[in-house]
C-alpha positions as a Python dict, from the first residue, in 0.01 Angstrom:
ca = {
    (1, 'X'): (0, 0, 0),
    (2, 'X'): (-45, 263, -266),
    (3, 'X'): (-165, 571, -189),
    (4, 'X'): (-433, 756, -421),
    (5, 'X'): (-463, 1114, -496),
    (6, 'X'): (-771, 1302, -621),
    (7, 'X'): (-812, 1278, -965),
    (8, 'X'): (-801, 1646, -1124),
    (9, 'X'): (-1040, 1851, -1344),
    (10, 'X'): (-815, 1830, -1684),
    (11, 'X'): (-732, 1466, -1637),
    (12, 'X'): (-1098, 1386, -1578),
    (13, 'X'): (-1185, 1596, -1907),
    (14, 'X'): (-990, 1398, -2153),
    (15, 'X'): (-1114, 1050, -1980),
    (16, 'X'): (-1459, 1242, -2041),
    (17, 'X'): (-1353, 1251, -2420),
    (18, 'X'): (-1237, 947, -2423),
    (19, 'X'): (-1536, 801, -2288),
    (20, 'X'): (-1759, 989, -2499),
    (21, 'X'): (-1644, 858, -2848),
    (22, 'X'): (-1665, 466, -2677),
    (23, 'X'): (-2063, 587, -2587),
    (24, 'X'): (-2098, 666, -2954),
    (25, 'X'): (-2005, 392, -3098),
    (26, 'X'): (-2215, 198, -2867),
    (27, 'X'): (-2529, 445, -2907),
    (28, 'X'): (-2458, 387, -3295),
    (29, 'X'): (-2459, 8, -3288),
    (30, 'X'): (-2734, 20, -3115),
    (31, 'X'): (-2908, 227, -3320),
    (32, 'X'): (-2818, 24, -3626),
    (33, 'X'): (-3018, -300, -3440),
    (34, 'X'): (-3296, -90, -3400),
    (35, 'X'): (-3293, 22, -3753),
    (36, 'X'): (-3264, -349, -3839),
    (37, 'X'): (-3545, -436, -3636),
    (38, 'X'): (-3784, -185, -3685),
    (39, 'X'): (-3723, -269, -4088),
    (40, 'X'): (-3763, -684, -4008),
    (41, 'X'): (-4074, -596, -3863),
    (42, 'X'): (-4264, -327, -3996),
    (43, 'X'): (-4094, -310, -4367),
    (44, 'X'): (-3886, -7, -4499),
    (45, 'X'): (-4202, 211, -4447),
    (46, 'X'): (-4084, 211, -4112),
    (47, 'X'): (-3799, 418, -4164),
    (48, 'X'): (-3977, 664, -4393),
    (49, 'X'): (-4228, 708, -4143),
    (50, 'X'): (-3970, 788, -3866),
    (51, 'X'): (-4173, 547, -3623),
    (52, 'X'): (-3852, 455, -3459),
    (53, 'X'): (-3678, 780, -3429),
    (54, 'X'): (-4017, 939, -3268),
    (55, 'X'): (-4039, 597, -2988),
    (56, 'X'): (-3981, 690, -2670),
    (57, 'X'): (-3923, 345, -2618),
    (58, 'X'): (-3616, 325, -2861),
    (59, 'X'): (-3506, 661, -2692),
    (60, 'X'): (-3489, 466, -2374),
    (61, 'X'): (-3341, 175, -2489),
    (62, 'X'): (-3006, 373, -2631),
    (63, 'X'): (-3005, 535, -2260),
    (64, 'X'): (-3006, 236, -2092),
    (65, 'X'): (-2708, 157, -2351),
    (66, 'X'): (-2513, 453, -2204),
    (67, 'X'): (-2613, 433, -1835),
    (68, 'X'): (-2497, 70, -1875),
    (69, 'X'): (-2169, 130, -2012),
    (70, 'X'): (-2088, 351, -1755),
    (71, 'X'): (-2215, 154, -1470),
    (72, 'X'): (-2121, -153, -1521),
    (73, 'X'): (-1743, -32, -1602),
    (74, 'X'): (-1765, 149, -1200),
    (75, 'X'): (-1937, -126, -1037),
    (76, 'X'): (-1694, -412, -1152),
    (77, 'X'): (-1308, -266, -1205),
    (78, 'X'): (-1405, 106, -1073),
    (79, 'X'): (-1329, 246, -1395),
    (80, 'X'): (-1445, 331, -1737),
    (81, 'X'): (-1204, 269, -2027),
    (82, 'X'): (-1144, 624, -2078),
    (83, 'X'): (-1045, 669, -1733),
    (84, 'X'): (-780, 341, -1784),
    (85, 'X'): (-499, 555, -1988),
    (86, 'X'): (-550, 804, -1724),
    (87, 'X'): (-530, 584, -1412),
    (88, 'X'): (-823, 708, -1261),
    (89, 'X'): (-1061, 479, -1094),
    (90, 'X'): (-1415, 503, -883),
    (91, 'X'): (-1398, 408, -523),
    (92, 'X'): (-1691, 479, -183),
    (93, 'X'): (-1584, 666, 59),
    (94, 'X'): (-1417, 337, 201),
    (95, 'X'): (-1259, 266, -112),
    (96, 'X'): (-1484, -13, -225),
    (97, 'X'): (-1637, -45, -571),
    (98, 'X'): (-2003, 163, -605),
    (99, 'X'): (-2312, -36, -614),
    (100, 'X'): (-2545, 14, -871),
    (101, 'X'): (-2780, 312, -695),
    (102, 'X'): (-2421, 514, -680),
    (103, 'X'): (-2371, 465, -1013),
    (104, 'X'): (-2708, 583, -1148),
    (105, 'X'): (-2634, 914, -911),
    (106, 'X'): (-2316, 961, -1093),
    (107, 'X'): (-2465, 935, -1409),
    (108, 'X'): (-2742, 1148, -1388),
    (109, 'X'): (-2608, 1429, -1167),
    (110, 'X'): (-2280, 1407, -1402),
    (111, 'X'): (-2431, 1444, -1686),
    (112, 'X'): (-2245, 1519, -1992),
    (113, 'X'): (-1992, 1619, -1793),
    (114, 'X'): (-2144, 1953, -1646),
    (115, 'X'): (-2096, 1805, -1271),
    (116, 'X'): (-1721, 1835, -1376),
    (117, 'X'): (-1744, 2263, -1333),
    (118, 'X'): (-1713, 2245, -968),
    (119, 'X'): (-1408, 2066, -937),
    (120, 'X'): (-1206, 2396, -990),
    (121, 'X'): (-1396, 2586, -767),
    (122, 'X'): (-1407, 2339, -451),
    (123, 'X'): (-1079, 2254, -177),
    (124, 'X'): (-1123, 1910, -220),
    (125, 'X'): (-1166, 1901, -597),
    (126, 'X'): (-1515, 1672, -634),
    (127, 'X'): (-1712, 1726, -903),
    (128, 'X'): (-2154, 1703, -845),
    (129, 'X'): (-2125, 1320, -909),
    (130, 'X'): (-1885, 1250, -673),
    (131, 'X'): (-2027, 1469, -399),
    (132, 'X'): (-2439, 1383, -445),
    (133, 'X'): (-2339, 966, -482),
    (134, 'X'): (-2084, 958, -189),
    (135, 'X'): (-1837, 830, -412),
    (136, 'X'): (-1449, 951, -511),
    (137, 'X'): (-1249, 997, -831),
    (138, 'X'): (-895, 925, -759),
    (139, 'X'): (-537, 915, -949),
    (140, 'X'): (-343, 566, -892),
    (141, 'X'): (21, 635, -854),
    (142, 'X'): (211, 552, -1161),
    (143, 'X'): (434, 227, -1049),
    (144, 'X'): (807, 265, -985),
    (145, 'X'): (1069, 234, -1268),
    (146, 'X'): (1256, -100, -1170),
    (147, 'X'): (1611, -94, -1249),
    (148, 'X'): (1734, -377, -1416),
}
């Protein structure tokens, strides 16, 4: 059985990174179908007017497209693909895979990666998220060099 460490503030940083240019590229395509849309349906007036940029309703759309990269990258392998080069994964307290109201605590409390300031501060290195969703970020050990 491997054992897992807790996953540290500068590792968790670049993952962060990572992660943040795969949420742009999926905040952009989904702003492109919008775009699309909104000019199928109400003509290229549409984007002169701004009518899509000013709906709050778009606005939530490309959040749910962020929350649900995130969350659904926790809640089935326990990790994001930023976090894969890294090792890192998401476990409970029991080391089980976070359910869906765990994830949207994460999110929200770990926003843009501010929660990640405490980890320096605190004994047993958790950041906001991992503290206010009862969940843990921790380091898989990298596997042993077989001689051949």
């Amino acid at each position: 059985m491997e054992t897992y460490k807790i996953a540290g503030f500068w590792r968790r940083v670049i993952a962060l990174i990572y992660d943040t240019l795969i949420v742009i590229s999926i905040l952009f395509l989904g702003g492109l179908m919008g775009v699309l849309l909104a000019t199928a349906v109400w003509g290229k007036q549409a984007m002169e007017d701004g009518i899509l940029f000013e709906n709050n309703l778009f606005r939530l759309f490309l959040l749910s497209l962020w929350f649900g990269y995130y969350a659904l990258s926790w809640m089935k392998g326990g990790q994001t693909l930023g976090m894969k080069p890294w090792r890192m994964y998401v476990f409970d307290k029991e080391g089980n895979t976070i359910s869906l109201q765990q994830s949207m605590m994460r999110f929200f409390t770990g926003f843009i990666g501010l929660g990640l300031l405490t980890i320096p501060f605190l004994q047993n290195r958790s950041a906001v998220q991992d503290m206010t969703s009862s969940t843990q970020t921790l380091l898989k050990p990298k596997p042993e060099k077989s001689s051949s």
